[in-house]
PDB file of the backbone (N, CA, C, O) and the ligand in Angstrom, with CONECT records:
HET     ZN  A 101       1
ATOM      1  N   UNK A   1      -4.906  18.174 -10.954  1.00  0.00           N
ATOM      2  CA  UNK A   1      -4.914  16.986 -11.803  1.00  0.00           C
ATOM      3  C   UNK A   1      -4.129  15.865 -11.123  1.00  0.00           C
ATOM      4  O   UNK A   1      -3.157  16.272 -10.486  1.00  0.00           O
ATOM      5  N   UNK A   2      -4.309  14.693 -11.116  1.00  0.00           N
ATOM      6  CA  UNK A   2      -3.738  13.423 -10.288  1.00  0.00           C
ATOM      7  C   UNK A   2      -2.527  13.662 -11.334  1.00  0.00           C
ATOM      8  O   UNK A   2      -2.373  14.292 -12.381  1.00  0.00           O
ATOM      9  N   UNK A   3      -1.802  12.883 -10.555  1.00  0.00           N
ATOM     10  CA  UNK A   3      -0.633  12.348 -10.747  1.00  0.00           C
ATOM     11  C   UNK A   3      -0.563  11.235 -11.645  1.00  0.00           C
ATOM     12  O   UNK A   3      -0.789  10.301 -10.875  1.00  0.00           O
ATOM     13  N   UNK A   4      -0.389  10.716 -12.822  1.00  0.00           N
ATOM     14  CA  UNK A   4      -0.349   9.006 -13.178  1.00  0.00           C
ATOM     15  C   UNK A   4       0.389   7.973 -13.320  1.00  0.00           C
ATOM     16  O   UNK A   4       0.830   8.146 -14.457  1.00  0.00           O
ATOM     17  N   UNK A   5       0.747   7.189 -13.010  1.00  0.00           N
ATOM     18  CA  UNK A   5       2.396   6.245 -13.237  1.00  0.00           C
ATOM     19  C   UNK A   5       2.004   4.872 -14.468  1.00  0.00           C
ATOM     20  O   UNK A   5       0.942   4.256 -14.373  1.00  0.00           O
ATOM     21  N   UNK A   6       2.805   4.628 -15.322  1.00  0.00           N
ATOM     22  CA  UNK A   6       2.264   3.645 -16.644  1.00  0.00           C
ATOM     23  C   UNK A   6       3.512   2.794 -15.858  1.00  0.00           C
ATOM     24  O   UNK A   6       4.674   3.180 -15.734  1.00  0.00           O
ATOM     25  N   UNK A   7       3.057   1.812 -15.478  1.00  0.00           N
ATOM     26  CA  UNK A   7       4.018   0.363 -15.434  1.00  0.00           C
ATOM     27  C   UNK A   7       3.389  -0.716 -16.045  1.00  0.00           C
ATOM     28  O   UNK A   7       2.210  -0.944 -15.772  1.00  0.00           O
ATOM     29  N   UNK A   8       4.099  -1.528 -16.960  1.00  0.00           N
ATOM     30  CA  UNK A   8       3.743  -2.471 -17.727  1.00  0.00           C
ATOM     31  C   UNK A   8       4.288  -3.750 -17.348  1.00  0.00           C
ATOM     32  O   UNK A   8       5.503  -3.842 -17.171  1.00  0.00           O
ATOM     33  N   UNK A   9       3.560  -4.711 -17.207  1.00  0.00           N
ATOM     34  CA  UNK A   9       3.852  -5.759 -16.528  1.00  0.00           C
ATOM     35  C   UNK A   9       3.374  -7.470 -16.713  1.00  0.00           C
ATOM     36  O   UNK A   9       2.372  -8.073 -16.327  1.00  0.00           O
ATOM     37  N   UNK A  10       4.291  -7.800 -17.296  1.00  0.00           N
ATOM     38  CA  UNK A  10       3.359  -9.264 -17.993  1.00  0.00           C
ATOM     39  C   UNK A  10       2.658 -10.329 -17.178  1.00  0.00           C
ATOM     40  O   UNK A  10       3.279 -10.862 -16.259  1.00  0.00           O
ATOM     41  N   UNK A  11       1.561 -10.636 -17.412  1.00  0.00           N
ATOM     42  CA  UNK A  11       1.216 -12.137 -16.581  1.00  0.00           C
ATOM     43  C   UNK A  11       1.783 -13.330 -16.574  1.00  0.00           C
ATOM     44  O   UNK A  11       2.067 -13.853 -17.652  1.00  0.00           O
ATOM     45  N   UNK A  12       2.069 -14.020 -15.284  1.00  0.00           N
ATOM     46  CA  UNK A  12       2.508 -15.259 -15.793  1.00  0.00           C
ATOM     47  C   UNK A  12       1.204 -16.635 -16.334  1.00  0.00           C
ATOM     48  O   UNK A  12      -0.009 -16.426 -16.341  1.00  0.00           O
ATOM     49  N   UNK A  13       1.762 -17.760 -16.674  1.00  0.00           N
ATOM     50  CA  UNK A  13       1.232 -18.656 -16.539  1.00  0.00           C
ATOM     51  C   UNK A  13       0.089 -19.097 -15.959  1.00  0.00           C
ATOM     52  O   UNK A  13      -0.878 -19.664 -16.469  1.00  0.00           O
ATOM     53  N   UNK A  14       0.425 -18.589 -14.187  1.00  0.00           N
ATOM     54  CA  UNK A  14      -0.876 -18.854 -12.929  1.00  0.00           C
ATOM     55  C   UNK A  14      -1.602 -17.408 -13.103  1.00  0.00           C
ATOM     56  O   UNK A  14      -2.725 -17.433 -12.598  1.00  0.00           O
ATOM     57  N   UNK A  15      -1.278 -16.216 -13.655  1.00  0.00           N
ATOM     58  CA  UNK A  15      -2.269 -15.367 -13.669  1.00  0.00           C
ATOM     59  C   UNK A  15      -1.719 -14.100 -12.667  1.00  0.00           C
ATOM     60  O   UNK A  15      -2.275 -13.151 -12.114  1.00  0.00           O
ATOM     61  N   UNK A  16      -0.496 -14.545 -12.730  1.00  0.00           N
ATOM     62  CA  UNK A  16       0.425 -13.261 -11.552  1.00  0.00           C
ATOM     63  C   UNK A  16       1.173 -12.553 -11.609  1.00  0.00           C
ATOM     64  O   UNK A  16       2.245 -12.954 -12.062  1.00  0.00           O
ATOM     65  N   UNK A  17       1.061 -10.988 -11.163  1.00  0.00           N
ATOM     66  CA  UNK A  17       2.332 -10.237 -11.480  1.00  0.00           C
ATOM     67  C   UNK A  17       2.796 -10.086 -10.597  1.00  0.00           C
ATOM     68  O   UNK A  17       2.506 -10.749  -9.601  1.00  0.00           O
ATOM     69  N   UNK A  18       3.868  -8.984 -10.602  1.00  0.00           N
ATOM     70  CA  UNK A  18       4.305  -8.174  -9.154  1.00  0.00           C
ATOM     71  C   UNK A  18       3.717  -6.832  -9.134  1.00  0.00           C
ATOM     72  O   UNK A  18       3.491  -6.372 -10.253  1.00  0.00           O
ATOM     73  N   UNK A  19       3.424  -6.116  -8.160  1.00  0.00           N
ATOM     74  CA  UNK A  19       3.474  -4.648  -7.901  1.00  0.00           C
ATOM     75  C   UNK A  19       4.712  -4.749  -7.186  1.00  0.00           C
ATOM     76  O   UNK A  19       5.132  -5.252  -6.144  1.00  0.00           O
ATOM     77  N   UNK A  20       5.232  -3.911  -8.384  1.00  0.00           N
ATOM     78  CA  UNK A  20       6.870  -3.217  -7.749  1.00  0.00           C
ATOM     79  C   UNK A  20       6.966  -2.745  -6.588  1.00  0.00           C
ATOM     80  O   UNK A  20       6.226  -1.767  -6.476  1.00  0.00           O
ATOM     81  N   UNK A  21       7.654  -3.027  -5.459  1.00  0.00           N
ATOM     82  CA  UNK A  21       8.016  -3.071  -4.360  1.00  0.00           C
ATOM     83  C   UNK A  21       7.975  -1.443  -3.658  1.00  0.00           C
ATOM     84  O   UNK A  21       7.388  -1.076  -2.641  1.00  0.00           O
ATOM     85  N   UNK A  22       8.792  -0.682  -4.575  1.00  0.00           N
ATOM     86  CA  UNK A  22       8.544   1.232  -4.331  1.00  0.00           C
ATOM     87  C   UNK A  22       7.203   1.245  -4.406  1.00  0.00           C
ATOM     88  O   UNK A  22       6.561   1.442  -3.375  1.00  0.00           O
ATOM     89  N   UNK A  23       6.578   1.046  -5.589  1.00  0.00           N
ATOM     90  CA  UNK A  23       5.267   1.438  -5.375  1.00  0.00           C
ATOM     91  C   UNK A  23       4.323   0.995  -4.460  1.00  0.00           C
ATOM     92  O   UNK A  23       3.236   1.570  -4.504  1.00  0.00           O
ATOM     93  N   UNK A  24       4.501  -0.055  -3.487  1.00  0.00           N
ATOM     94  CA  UNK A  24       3.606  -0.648  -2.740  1.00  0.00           C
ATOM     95  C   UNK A  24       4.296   0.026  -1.322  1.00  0.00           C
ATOM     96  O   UNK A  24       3.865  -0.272  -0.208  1.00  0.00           O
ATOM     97  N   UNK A  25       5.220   0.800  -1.493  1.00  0.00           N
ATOM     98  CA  UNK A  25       5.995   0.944  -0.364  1.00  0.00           C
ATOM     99  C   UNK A  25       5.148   2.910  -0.266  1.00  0.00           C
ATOM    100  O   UNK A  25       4.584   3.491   0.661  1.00  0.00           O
ATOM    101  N   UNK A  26       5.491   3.362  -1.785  1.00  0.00           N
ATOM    102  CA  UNK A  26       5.655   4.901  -1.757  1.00  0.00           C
ATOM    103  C   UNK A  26       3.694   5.023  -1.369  1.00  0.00           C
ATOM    104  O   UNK A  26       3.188   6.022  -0.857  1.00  0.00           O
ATOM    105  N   UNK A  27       3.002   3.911  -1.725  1.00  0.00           N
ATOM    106  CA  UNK A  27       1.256   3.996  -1.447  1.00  0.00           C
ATOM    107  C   UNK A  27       0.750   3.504  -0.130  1.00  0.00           C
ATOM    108  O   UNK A  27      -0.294   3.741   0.478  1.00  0.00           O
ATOM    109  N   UNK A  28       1.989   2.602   0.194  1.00  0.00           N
ATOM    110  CA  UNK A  28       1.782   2.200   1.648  1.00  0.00           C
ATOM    111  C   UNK A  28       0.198   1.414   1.456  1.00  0.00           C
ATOM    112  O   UNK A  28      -0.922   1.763   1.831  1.00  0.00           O
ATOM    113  N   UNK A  29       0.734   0.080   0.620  1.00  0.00           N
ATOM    114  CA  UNK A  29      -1.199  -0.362   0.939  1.00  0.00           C
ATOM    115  C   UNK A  29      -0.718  -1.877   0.381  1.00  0.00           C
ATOM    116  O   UNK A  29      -0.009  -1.992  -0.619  1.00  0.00           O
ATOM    117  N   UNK A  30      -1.163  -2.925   1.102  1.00  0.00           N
ATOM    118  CA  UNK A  30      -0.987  -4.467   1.276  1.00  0.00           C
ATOM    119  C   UNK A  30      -2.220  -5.383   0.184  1.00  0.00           C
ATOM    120  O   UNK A  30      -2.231  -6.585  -0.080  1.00  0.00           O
ATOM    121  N   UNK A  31      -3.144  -4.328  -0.264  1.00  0.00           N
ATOM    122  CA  UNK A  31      -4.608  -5.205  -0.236  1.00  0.00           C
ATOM    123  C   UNK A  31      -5.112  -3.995  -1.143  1.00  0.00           C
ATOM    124  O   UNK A  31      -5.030  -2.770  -1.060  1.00  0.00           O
ATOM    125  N   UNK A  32      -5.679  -4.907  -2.057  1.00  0.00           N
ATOM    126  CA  UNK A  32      -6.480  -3.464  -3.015  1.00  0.00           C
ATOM    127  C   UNK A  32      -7.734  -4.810  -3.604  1.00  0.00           C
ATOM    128  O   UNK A  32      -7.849  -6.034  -3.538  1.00  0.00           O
ATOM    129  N   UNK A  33      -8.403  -3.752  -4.112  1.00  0.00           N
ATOM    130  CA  UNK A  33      -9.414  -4.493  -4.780  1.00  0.00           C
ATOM    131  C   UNK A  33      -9.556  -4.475  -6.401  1.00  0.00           C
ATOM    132  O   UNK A  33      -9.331  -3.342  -6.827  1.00  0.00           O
ATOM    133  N   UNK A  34      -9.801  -5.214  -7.206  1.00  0.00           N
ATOM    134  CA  UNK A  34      -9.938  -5.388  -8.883  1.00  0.00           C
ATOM    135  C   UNK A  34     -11.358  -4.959  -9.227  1.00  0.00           C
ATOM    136  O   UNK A  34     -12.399  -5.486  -8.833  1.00  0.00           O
ATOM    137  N   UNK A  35     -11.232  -4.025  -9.943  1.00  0.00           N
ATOM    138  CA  UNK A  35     -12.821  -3.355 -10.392  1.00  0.00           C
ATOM    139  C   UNK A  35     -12.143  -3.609 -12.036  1.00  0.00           C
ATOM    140  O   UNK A  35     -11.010  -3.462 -12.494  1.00  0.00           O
ATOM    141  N   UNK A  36     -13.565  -4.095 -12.677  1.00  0.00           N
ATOM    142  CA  UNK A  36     -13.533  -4.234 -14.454  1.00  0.00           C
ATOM    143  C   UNK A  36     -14.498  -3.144 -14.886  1.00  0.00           C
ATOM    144  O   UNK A  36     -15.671  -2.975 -14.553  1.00  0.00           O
ATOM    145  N   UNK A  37     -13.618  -2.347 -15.824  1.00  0.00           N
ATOM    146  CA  UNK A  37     -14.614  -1.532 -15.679  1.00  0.00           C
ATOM    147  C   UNK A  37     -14.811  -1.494 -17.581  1.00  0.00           C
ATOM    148  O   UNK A  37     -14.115  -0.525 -17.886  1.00  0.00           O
ATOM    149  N   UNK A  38     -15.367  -2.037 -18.815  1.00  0.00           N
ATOM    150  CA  UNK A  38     -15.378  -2.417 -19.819  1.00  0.00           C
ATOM    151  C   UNK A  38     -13.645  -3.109 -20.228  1.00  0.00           C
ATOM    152  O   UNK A  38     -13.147  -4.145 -19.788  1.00  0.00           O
ATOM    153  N   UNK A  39     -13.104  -2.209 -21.097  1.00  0.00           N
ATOM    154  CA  UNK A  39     -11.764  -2.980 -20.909  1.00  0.00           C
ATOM    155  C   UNK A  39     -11.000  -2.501 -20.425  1.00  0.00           C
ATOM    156  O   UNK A  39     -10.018  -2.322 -21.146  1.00  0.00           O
ATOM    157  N   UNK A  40     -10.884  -1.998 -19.027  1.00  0.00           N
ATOM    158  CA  UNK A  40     -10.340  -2.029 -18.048  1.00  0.00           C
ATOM    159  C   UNK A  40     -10.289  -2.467 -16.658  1.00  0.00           C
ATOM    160  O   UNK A  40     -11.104  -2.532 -15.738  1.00  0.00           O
ATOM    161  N   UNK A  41      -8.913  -2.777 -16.833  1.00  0.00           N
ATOM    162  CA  UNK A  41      -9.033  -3.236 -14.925  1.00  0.00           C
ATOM    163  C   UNK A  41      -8.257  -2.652 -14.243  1.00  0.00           C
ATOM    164  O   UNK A  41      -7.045  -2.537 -14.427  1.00  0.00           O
ATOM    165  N   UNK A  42      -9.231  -2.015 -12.953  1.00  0.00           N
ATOM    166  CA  UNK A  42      -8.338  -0.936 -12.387  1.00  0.00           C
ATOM    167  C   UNK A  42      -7.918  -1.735 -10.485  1.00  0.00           C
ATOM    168  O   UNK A  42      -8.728  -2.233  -9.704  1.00  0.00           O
ATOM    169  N   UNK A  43      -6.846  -1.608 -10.357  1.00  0.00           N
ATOM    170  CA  UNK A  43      -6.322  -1.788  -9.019  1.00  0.00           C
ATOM    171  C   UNK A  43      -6.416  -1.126  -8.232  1.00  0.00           C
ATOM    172  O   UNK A  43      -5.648  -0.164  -8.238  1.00  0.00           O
ATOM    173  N   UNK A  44      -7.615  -1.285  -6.870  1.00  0.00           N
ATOM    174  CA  UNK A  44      -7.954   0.424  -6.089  1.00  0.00           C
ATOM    175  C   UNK A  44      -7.280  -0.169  -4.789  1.00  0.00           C
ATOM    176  O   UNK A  44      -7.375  -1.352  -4.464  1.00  0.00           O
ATOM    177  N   UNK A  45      -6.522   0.889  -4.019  1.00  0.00           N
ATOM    178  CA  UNK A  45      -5.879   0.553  -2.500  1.00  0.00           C
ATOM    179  C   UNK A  45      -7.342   0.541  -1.771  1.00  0.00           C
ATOM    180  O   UNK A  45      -8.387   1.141  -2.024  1.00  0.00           O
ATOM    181  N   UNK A  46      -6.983  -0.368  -0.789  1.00  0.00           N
ATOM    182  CA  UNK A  46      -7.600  -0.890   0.191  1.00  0.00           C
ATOM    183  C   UNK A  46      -6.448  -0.538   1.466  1.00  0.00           C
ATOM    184  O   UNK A  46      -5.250  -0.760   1.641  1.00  0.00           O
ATOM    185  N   UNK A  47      -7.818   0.303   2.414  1.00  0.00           N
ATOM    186  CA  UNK A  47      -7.203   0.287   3.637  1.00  0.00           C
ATOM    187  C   UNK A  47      -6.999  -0.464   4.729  1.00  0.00           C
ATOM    188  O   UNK A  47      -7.869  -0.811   5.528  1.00  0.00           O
ATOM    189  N   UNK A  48      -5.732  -0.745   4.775  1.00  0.00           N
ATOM    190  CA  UNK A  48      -6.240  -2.314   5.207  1.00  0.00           C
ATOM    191  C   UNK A  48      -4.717  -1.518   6.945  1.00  0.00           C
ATOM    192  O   UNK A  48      -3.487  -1.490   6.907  1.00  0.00           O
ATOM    193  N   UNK A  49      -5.416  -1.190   7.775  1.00  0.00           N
ATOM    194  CA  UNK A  49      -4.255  -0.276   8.875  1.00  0.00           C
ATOM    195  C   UNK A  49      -3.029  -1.286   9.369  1.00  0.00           C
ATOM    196  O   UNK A  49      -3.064  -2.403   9.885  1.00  0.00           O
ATOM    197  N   UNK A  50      -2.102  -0.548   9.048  1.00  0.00           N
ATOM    198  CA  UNK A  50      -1.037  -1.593  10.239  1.00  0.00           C
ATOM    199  C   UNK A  50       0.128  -0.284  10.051  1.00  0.00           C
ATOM    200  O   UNK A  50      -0.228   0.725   9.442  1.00  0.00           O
ATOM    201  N   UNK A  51       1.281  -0.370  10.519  1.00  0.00           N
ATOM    202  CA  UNK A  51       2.232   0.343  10.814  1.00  0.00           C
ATOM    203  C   UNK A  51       3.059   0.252  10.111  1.00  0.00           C
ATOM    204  O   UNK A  51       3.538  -0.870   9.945  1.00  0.00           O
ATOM    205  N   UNK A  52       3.766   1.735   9.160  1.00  0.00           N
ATOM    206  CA  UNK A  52       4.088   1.573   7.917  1.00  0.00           C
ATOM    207  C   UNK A  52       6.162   1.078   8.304  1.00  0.00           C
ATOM    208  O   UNK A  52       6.929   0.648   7.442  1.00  0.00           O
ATOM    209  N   UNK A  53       6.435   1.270   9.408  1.00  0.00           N
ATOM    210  CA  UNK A  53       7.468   0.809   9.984  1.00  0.00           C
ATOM    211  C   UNK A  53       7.314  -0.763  10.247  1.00  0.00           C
ATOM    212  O   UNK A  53       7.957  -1.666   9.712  1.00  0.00           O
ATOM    213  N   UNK A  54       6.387  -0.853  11.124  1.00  0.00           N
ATOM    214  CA  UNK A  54       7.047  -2.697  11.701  1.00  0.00           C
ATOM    215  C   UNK A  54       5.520  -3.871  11.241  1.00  0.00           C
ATOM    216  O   UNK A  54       5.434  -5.061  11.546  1.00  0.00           O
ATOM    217  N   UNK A  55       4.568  -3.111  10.516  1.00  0.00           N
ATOM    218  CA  UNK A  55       3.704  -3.884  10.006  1.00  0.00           C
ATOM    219  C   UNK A  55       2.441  -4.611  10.920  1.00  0.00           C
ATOM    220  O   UNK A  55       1.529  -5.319  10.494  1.00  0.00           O
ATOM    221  N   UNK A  56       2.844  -3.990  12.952  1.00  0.00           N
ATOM    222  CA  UNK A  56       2.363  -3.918  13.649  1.00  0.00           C
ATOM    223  C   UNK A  56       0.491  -3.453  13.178  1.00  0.00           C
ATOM    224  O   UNK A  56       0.156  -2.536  12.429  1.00  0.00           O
ATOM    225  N   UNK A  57      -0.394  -4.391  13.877  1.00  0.00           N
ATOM    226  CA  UNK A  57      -1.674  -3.527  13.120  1.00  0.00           C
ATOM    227  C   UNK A  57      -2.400  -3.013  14.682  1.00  0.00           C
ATOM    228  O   UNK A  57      -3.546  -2.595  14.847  1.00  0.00           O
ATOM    229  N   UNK A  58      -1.362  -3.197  15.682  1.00  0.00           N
ATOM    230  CA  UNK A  58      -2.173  -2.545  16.638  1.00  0.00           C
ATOM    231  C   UNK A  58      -1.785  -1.350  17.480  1.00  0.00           C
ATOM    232  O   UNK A  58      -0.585  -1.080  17.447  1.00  0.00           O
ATOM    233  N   UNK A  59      -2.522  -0.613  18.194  1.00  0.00           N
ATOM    234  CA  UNK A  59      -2.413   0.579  18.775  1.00  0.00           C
ATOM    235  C   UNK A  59      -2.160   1.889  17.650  1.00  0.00           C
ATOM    236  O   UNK A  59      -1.308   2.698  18.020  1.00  0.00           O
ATOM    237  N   UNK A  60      -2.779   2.145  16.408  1.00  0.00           N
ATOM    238  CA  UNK A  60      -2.041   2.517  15.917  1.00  0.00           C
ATOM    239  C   UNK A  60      -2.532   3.916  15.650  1.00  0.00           C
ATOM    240  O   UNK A  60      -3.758   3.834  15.721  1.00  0.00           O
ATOM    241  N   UNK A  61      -2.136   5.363  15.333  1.00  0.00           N
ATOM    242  CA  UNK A  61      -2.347   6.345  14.702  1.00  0.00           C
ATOM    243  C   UNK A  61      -1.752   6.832  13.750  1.00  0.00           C
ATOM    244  O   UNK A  61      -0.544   6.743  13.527  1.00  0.00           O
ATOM    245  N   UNK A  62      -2.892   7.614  12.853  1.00  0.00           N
ATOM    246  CA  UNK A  62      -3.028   8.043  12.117  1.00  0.00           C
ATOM    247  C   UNK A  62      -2.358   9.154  11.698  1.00  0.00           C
ATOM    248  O   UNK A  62      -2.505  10.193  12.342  1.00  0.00           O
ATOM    249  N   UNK A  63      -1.348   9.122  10.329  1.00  0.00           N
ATOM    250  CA  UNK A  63      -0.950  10.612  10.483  1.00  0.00           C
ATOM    251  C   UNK A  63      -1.052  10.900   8.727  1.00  0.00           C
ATOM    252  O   UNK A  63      -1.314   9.889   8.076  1.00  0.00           O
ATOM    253  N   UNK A  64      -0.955  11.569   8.319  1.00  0.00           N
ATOM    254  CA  UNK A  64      -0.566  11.755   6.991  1.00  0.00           C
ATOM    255  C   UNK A  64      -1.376  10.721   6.256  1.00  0.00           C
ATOM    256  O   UNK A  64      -0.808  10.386   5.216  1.00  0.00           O
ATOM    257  N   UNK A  65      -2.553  10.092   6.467  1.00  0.00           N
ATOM    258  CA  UNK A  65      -2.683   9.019   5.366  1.00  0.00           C
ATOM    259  C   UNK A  65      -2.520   7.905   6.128  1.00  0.00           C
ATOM    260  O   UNK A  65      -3.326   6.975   6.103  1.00  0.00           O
ATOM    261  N   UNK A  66      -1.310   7.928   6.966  1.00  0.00           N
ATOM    262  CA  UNK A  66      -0.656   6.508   7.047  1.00  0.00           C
ATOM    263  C   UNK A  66      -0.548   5.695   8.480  1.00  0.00           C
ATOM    264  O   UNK A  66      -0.541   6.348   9.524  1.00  0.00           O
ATOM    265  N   UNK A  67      -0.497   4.807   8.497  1.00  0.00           N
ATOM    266  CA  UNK A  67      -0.724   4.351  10.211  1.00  0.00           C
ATOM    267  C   UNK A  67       1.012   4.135  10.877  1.00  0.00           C
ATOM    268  O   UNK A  67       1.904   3.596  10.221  1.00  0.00           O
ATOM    269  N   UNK A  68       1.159   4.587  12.033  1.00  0.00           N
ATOM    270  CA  UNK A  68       2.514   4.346  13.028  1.00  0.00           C
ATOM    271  C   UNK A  68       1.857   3.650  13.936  1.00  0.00           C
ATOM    272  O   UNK A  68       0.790   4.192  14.226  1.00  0.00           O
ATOM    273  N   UNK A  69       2.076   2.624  14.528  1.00  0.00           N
ATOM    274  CA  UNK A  69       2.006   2.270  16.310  1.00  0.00           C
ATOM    275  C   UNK A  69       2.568   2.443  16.988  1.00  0.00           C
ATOM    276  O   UNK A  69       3.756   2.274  16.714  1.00  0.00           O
ATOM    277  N   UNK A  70       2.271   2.864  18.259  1.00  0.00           N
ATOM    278  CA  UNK A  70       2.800   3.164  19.312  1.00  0.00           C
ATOM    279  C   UNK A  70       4.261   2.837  19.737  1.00  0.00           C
ATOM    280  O   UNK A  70       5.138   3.680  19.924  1.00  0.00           O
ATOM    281  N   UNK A  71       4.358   1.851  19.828  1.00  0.00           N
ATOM    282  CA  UNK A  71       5.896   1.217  19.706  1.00  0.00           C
ATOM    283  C   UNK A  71       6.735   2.254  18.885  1.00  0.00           C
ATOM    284  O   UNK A  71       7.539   2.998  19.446  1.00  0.00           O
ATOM    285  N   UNK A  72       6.485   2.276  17.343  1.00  0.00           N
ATOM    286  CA  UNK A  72       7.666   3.059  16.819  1.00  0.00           C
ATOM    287  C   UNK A  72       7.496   4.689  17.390  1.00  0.00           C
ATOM    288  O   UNK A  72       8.421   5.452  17.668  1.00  0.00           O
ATOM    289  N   UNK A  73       6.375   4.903  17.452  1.00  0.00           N
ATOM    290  CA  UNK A  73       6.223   6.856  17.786  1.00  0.00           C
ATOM    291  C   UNK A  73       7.537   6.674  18.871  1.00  0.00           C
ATOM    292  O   UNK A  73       8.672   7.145  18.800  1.00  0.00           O
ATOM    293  N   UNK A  74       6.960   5.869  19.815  1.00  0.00           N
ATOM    294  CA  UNK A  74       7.850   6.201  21.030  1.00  0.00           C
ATOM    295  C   UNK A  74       9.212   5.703  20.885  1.00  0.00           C
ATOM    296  O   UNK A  74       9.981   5.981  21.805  1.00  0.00           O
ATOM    297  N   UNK A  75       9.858   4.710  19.464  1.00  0.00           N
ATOM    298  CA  UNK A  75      10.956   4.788  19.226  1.00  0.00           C
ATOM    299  C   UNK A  75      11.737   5.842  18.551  1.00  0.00           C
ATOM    300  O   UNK A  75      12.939   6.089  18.638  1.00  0.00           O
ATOM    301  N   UNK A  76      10.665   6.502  17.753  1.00  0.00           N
ATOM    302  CA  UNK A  76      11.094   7.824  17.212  1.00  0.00           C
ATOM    303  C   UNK A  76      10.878   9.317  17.951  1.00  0.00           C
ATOM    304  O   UNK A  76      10.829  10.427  17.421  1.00  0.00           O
ATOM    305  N   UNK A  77      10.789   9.019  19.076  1.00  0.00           N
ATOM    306  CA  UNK A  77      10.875  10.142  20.256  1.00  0.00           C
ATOM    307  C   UNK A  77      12.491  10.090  21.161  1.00  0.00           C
ATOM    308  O   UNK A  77      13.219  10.977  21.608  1.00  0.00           O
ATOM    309  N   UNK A  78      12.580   8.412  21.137  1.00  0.00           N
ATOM    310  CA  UNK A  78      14.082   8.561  21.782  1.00  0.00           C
ATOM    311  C   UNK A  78      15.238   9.069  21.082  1.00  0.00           C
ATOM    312  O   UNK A  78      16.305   9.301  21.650  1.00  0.00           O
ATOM    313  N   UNK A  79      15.020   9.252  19.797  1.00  0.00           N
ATOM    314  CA  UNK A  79      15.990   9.681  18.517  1.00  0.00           C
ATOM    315  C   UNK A  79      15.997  11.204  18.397  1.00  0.00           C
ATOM    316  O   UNK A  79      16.655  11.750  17.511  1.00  0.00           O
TER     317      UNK A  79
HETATM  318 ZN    ZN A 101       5.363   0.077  14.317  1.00  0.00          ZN2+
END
């Protein structure tokens, strides 16, 4: 069974919230897309690759889900 998280979150004025900062951090995803689906609107991640360390979007692999570039692997090899 998924997992579910309820965060409640008001609109402003221009039509804007936040996605809380952990959660965009713990999903690792910059870019999602808005699907209406009767009265709902659901927020789906979009893979959008870059490096979950320096935000780098190039050279990058794949591990877990999530993208590293080259740069950090090989900074986290000197450690
Ligand atoms: Zn990086």
């Amino acid at each position: 069974m998924k997992q579910s998280t309820k965060i409640i979150k008001e609109v402003d004025n221009l039509g804007r919230f936040q996605i809380p900062n952990t959660l965009r951090k713990t999903m690792g995803f910059k870019a999602f897309e808005i699907l209406v689906e009767g009265d709902d609107i659901i927020l789906r991640k979009q893979d959008v690759e870059y490096c979950i360390f320096c935000e780098d979007k190039k050279e990058l692999v794949k591990y877990e889900g999530r993208y590293v570039c080259r740069k950090c692997i090989e900074k986290l090899n000197q450690k």
